[in-house]
C-alpha positions, 0 to 999 in steps of 0.5 A: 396842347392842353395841360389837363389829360384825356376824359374818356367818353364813360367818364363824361357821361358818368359826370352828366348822369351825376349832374342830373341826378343831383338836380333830381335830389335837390327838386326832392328836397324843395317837396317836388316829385322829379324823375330822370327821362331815358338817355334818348329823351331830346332836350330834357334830362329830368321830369318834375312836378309838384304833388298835386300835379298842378305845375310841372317843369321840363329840366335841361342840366348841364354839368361841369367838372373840375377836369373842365374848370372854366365852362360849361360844355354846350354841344349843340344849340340848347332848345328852351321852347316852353315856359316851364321849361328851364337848363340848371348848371351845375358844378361838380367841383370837390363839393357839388352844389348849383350854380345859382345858390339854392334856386333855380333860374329859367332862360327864356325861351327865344321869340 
């Protein structure tokens, strides 16, 4: 049994919704314009491109908090299908931050 008590399903939510939006915010800082998808939206959470329209990227996020300390939670087979497409962790701990150190890593997508 765990130690850890029962995370209702609103929290869980919440805590993935914050996780993309800090995506979303640090993409804002770097100079790109990035937007959230709808929740029904398959594989992307979070839209980006730069200004001049140039390159885009489709953005898969996953977030972990500390009522989850040791992974990040996959649900289901994660689908990177394109080359701009990329999954960022992140880890909603006492301080949020990425789970790369300021920068963003892509996952290729399976041959």
């Amino acid at each position: 049994m765990s130690d850890r008590p029962p995370q209702d399903r609103g929290q869980t939510i919440r805590t993935g919704i914050a996780g993309e939006f800090f995506v979303a915010g640090e993409l804002s800082k770097r100079g790109w314009i990035a937007s959230l998808t709808a929740k029904n939206t398959p594989d992307v959470d979070v839209l980006a491109s730069r200004p001049t329209g140039n390159v885009h990227a489709r953005i898969q996020v996953k977030t972990r908090s500390p009522a989850y300390p040791y992974a990040h939670r996959v649900g289901r087979t994660l689908r990177l299908v394109g080359e701009r497409d990329f999954l960022v962790l992140v880890d909603l701990g006492t301080r949020p931050r990425l789970r790369s150190t300021g920068s963003y890593r892509r996952l290729s997508p399976p041959s």
